[in-house]
N, CA, C and O of each residue as an XYZ file, in Angstrom:
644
protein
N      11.646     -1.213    -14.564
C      10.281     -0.764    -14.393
C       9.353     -1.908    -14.761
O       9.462     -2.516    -15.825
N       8.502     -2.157    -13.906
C       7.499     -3.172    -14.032
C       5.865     -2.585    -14.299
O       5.224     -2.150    -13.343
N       5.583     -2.603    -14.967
C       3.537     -2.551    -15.181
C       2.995     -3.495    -15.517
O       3.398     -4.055    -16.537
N       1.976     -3.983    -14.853
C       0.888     -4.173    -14.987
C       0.038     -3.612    -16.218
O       0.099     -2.414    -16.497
N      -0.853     -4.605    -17.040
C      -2.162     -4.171    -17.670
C      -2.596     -4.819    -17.671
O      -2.081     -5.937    -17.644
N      -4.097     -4.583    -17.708
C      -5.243     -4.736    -17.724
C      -6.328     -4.209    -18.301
O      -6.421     -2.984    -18.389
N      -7.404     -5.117    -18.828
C      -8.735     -4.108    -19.473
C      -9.773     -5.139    -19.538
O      -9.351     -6.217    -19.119
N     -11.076     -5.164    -19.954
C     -12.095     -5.233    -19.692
C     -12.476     -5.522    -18.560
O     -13.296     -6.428    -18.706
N     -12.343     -5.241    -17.305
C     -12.740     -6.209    -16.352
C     -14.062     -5.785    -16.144
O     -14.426     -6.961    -16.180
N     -14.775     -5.374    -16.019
C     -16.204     -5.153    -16.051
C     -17.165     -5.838    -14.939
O     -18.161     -6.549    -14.808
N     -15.777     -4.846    -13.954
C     -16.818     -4.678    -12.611
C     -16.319     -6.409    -11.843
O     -16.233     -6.779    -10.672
N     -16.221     -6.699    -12.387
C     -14.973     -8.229    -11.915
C     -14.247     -7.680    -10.361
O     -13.137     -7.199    -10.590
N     -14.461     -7.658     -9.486
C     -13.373     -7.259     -8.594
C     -12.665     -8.882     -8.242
O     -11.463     -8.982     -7.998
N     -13.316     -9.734     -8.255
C     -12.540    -10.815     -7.888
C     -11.169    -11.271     -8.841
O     -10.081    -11.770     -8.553
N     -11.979    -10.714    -10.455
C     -10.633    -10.979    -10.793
C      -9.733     -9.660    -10.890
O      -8.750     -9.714    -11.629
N      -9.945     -8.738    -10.345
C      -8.672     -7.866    -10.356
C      -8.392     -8.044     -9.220
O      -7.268     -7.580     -9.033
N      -8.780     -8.450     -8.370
C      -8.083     -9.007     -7.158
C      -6.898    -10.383     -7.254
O      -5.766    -10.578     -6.811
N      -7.642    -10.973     -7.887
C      -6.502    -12.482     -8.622
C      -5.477    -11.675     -9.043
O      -4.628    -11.494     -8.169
N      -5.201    -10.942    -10.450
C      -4.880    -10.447    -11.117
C      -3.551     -9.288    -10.385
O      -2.368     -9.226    -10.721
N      -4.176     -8.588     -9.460
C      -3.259     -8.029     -8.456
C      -2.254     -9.140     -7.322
O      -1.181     -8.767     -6.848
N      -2.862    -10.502     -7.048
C      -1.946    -11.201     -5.799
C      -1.757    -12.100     -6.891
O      -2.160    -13.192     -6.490
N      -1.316    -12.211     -8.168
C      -0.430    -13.130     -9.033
C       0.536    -11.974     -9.518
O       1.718    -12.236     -9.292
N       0.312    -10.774    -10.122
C       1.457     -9.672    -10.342
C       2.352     -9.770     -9.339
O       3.493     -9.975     -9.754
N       2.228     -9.684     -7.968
C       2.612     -8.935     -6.840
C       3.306     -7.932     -6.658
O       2.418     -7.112     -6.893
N       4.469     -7.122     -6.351
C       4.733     -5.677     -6.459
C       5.431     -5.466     -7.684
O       6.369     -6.058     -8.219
N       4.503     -4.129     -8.106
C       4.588     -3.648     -9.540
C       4.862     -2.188     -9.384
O       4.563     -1.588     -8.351
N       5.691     -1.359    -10.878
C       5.732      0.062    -10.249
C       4.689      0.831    -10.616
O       4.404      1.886    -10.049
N       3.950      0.256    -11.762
C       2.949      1.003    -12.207
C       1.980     -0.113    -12.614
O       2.525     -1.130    -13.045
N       0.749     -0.108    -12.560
C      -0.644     -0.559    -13.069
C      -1.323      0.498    -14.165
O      -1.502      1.709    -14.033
N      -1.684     -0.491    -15.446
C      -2.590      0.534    -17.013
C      -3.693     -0.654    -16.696
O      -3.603     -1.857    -16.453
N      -5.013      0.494    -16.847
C      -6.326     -0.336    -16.828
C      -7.022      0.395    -18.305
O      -7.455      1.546    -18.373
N      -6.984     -0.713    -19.534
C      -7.340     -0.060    -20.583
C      -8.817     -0.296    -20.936
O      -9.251     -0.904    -21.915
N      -9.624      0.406    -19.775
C     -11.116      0.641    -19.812
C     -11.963     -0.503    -20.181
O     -11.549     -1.591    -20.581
N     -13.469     -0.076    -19.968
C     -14.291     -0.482    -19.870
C     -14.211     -1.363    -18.220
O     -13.598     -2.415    -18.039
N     -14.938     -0.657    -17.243
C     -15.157     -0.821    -16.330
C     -14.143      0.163    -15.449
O     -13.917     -0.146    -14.279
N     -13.697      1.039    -15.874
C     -12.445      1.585    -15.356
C     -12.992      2.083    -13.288
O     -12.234      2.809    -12.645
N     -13.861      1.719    -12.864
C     -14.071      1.871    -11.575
C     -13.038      0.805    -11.081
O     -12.198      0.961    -10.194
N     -13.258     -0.238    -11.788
C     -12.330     -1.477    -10.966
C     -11.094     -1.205    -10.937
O     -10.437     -2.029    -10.301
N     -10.059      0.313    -11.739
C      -8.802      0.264    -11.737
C      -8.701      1.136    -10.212
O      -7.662      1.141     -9.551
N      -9.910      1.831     -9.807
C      -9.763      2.718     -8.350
C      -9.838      1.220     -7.345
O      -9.256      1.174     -6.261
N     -10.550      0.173     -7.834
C      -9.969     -0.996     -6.423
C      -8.626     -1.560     -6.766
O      -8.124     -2.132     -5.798
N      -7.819     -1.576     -7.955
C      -7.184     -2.176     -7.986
C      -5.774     -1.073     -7.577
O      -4.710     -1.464     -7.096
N      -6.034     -0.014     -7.830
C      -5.570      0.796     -6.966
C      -5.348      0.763     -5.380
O      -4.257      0.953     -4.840
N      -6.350      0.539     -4.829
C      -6.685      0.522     -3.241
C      -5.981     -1.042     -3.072
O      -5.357     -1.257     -2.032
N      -6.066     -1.907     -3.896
C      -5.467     -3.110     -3.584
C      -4.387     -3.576     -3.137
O      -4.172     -4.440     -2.287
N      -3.460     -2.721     -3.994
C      -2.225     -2.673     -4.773
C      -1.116     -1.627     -4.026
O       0.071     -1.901     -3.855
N      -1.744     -0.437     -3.644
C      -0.931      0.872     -3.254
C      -0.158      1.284     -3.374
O       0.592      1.882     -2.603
N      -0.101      0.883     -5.298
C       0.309      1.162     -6.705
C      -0.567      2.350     -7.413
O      -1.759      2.651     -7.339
N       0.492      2.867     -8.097
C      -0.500      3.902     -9.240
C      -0.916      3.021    -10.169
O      -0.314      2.011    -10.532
N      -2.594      3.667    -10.778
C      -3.216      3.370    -12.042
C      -3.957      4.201    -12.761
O      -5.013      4.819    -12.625
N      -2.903      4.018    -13.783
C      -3.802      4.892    -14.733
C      -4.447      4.329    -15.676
O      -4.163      3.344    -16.358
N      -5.714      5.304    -15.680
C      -7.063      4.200    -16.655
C      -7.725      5.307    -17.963
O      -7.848      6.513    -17.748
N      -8.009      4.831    -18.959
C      -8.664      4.993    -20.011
C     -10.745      4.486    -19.614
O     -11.260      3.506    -19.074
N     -11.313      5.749    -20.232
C     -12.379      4.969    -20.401
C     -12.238      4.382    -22.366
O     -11.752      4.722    -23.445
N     -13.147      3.212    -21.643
C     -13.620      2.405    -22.816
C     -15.448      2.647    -23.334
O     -16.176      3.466    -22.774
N     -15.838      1.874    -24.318
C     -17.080      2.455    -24.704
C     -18.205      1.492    -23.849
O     -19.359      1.837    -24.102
N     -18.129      0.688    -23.170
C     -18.511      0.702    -21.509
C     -18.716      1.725    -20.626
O     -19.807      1.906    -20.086
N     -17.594      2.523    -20.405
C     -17.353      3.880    -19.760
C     -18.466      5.179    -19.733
O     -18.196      6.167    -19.050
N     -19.351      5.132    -20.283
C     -19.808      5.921    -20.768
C     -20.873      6.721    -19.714
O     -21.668      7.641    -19.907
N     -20.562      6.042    -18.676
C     -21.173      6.916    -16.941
C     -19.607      7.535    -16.468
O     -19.384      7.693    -15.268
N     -18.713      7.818    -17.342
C     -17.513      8.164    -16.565
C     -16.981      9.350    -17.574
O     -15.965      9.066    -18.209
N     -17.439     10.378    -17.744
C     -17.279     11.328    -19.133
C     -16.396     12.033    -18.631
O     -16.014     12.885    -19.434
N     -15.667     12.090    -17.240
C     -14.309     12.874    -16.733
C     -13.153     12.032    -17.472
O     -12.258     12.714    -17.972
N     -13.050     10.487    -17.617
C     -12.066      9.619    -17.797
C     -11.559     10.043    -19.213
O     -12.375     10.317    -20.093
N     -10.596     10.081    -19.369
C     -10.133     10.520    -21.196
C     -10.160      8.861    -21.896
O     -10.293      7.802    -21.282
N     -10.012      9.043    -23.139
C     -10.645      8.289    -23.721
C      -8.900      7.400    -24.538
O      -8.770      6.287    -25.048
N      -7.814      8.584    -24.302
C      -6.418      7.942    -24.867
C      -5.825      9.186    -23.546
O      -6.280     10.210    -23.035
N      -4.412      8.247    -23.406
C      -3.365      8.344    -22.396
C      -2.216      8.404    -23.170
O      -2.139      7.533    -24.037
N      -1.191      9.294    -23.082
C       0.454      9.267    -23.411
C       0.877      9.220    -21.393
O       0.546      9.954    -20.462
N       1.661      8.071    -21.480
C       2.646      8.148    -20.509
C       4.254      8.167    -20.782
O       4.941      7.529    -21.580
N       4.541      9.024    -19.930
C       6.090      8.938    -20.324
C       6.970      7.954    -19.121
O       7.016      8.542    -18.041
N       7.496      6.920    -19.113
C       8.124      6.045    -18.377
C       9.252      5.505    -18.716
O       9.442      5.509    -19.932
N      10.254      4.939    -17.942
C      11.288      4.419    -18.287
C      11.994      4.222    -19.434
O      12.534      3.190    -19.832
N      11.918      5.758    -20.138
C      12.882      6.191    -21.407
C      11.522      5.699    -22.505
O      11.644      5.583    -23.725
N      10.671      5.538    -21.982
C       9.444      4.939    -23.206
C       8.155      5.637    -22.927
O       7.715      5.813    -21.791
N       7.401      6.142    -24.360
C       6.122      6.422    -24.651
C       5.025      5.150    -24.696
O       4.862      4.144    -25.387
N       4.445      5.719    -23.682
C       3.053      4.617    -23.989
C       1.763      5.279    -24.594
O       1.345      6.434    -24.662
N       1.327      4.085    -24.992
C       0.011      5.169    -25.496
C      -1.407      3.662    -25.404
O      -1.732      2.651    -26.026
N      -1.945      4.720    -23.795
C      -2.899      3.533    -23.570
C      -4.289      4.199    -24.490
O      -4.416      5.294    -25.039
N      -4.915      3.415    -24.416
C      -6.544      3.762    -25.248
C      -7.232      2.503    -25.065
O      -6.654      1.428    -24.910
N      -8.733      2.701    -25.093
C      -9.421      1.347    -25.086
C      -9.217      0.240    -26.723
O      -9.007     -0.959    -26.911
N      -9.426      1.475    -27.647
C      -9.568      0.429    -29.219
C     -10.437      0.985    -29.716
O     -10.067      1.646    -30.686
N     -11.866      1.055    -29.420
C     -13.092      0.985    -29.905
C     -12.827      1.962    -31.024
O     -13.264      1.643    -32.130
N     -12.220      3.031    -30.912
C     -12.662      4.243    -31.584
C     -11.461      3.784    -33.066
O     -11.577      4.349    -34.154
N     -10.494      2.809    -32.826
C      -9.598      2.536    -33.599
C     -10.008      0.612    -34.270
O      -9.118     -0.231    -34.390
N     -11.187      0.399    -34.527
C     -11.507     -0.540    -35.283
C     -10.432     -1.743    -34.599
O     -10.281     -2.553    -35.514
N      -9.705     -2.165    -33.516
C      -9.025     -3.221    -32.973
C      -9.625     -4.158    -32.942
O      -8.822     -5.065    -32.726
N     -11.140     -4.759    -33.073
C     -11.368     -5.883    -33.483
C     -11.233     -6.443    -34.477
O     -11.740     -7.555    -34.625
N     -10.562     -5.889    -35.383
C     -10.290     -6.394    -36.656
C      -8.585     -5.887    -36.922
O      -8.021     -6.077    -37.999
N      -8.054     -5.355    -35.970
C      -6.536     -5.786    -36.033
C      -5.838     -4.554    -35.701
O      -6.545     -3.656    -35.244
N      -4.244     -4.265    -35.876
C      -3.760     -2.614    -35.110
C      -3.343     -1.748    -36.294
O      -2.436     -0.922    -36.194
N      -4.181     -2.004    -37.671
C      -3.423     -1.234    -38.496
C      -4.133      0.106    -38.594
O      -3.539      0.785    -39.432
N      -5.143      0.743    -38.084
C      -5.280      1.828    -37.964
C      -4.540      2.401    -36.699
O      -3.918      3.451    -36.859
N      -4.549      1.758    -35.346
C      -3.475      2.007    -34.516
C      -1.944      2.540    -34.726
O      -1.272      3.293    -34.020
N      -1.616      1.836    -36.031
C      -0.247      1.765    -36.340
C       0.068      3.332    -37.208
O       1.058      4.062    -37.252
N      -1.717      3.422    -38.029
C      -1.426      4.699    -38.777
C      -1.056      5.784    -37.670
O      -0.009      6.430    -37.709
N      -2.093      5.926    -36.610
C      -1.982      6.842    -35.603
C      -0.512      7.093    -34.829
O       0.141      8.084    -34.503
N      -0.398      5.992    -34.747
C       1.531      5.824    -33.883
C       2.265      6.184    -35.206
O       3.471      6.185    -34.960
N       2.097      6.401    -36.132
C       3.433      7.407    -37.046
C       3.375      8.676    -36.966
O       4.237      9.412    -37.445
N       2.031      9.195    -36.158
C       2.053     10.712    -35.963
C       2.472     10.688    -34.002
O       3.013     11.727    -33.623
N       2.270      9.767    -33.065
C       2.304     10.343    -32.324
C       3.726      9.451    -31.532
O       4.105      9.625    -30.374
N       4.209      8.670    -32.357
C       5.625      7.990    -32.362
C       5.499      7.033    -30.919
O       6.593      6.885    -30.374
N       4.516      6.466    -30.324
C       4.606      5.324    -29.247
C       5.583      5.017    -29.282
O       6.306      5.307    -30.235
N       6.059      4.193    -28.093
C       7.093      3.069    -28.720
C       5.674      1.644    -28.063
O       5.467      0.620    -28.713
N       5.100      1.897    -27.040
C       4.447      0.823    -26.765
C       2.569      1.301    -26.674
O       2.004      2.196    -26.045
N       1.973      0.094    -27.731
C       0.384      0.742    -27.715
C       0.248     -0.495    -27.053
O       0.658     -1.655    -27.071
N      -0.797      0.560    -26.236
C      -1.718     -0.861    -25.328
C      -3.057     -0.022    -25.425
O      -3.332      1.166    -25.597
N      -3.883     -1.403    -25.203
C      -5.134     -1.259    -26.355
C      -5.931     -2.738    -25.910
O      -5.532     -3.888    -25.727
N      -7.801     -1.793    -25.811
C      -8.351     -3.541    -25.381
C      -9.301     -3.817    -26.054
O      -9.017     -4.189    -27.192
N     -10.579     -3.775    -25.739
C     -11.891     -3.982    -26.549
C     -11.799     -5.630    -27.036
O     -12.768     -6.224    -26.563
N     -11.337     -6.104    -27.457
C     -11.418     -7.226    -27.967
C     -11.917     -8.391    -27.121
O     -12.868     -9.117    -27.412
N     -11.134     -8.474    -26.012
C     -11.431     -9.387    -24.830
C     -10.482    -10.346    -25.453
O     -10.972    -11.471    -25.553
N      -9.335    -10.240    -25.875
C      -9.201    -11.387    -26.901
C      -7.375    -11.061    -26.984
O      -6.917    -10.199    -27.733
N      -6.516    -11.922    -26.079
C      -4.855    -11.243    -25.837
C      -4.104    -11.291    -27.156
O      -4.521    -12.103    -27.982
N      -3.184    -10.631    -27.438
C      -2.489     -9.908    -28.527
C      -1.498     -9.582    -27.830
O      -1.657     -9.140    -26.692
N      -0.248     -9.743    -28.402
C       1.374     -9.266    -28.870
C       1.608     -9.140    -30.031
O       1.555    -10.163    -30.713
N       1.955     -7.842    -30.691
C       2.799     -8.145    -31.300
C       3.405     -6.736    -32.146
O       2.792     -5.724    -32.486
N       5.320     -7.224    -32.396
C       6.122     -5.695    -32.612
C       5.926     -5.930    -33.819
O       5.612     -6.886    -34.528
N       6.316     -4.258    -33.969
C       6.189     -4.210    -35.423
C       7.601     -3.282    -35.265
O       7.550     -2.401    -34.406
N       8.556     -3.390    -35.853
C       9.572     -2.673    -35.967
C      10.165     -2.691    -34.617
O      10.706     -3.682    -34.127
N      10.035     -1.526    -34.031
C      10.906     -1.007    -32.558
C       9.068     -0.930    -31.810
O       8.855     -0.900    -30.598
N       8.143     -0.916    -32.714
C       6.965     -0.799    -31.399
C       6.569     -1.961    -31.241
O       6.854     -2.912    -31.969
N       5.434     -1.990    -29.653
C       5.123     -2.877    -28.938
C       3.825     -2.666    -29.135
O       3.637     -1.449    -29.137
N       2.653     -3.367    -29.333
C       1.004     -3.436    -29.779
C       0.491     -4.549    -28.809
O       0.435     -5.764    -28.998
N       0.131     -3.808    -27.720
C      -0.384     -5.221    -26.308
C      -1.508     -4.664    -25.958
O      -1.729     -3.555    -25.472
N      -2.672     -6.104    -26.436
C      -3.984     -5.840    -26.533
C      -4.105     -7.462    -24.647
O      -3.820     -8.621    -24.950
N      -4.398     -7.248    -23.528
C      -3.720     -7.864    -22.503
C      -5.302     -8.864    -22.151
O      -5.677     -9.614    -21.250
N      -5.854     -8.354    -23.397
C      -7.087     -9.348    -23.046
C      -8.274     -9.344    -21.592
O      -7.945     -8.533    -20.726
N      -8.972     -9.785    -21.428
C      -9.982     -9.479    -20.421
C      -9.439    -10.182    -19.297
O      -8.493    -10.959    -19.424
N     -10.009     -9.938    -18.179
C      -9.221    -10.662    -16.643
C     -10.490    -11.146    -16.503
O     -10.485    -12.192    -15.854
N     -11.633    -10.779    -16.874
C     -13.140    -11.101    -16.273
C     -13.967    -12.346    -17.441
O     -14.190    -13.529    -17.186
N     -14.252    -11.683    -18.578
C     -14.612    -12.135    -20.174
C     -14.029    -12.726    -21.431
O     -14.507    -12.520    -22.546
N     -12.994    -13.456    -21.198
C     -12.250    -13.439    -22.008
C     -13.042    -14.302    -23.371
O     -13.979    -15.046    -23.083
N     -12.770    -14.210    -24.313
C     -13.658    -14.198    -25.923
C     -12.477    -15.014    -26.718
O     -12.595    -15.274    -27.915
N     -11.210    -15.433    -25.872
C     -10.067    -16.641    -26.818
C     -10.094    -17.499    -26.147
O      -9.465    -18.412    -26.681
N     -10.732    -17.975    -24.595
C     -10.629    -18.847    -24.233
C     -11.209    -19.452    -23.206
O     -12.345    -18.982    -23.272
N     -11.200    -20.161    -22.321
C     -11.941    -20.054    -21.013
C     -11.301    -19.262    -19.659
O     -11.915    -18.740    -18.729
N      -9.937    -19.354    -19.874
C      -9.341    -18.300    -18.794
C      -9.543    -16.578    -19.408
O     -10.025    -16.254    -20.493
N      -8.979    -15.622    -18.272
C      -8.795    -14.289    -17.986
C      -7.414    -13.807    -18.392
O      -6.421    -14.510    -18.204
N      -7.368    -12.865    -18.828
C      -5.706    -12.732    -19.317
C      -4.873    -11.706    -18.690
O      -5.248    -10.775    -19.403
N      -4.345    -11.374    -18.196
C      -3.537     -9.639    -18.335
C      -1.881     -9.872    -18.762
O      -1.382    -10.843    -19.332
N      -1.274     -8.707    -18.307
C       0.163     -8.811    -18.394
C       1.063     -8.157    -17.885
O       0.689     -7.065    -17.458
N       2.442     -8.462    -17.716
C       3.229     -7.434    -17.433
C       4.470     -7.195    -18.182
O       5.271     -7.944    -18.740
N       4.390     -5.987    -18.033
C       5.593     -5.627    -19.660
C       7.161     -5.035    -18.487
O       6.811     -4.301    -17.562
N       8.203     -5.250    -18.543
C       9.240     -5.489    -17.643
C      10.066     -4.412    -18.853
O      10.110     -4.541    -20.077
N      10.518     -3.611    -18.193
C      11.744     -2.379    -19.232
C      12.962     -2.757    -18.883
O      13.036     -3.446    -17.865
N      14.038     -2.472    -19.504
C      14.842     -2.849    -19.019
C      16.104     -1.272    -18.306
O      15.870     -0.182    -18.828
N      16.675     -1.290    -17.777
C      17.350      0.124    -17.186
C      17.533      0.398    -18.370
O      17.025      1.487    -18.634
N      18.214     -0.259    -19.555
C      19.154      0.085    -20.283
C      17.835      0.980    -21.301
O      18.090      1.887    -22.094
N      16.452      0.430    -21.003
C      15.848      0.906    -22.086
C      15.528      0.654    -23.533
O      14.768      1.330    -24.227
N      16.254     -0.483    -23.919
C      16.618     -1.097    -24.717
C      16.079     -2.556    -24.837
O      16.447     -3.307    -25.741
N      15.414     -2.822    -24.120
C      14.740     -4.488    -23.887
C      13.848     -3.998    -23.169
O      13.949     -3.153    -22.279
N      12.652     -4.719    -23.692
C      10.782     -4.568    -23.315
C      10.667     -5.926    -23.349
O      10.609     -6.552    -24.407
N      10.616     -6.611    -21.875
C       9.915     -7.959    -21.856
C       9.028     -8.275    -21.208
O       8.987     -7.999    -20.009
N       7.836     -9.111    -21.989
C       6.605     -9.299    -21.662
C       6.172    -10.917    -21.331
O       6.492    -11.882    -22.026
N       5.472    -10.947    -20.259
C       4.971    -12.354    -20.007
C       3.210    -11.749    -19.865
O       2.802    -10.657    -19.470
N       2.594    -12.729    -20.269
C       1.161    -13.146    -20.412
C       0.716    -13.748    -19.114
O       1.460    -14.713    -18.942
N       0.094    -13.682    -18.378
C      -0.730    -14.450    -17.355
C      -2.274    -14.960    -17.320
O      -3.160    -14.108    -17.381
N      -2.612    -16.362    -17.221
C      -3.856    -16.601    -17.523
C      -4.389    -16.720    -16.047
O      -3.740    -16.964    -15.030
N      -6.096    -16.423    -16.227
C      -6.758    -16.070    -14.501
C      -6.736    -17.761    -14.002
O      -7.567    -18.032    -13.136
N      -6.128    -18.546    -14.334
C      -6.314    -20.064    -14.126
C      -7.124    -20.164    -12.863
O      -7.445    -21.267    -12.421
């Protein structure tokens, strides 16, 4: 199983357009809000599923939920934007929340700013902005690769070069 993520893009279609013809076929696309209109083009792009979180951007989009549980390839995800979980300053309130709702993988954005990293058996992927990025001069996203066995989660980083 292959996904895609993504988050801040903020109305960026060019770079979720980059962002979609450097992935190329994926089984699933996560757009972890703020701008979450751009995950319906990257949808139409792609003719891939996406599922999106609003972020605190979002706030013309009060249908969009604000946290996601997906169930996929023997793994819990648990998308959300951040905001409401203090992630600019790091995933340890995230981490409190994932002992009640047992993730195995949080993805999580707000920052504009890319992040890996496990803590035990979980996965904490903050995939950085494709449009704004705030660590560098490039755009970031990612794709997180499962393995059949379920047992191996591997991730590569992509910059909007």
């Amino acid at each position: 199983m292959k996904i895609g993520v993504v988050s801040d893009s903020h109305g960026s279609i060019g770079a979720i357009r980059k962002a979609a013809q450097m992935a190329g076929k994926l089984d699933l696309w996560l757009h972890a809000g703020d701008y979450v209109q751009d995950a319906v083009e990257l949808e139409n792009l792609t003719g891939t599923k996406v599922i999106k979180v609003a972020g605190n951007g979002d706030w013309m989009c009060p249908d969009i939920p604000e946290d996601e549980y997906i169930y996929t390839a023997g793994k819990k995800i648990w998308l959300t934007h951040g905001h409401k979980y203090q992630v600019k300053w790091g995933v340890d309130i995230l981490r409190e929340v994932t002992a009640d709702n047992k993730a195995d993988i949080i993805i999580y954005g707000h920052s504009h700013v890319y992040s890996e990293k496990r803590v035990n058996t979980q996965l904490f992927l903050n995939p950085g902005s494709v449009a704004l990025p705030r660590d560098g001069k490039y755009g970031s996203f990612a794709i997180i690769e499962i393995s059949e066995n379920k047992n191996f989660i591997e991730l590569k980083k992509y910059l909007m070069t």
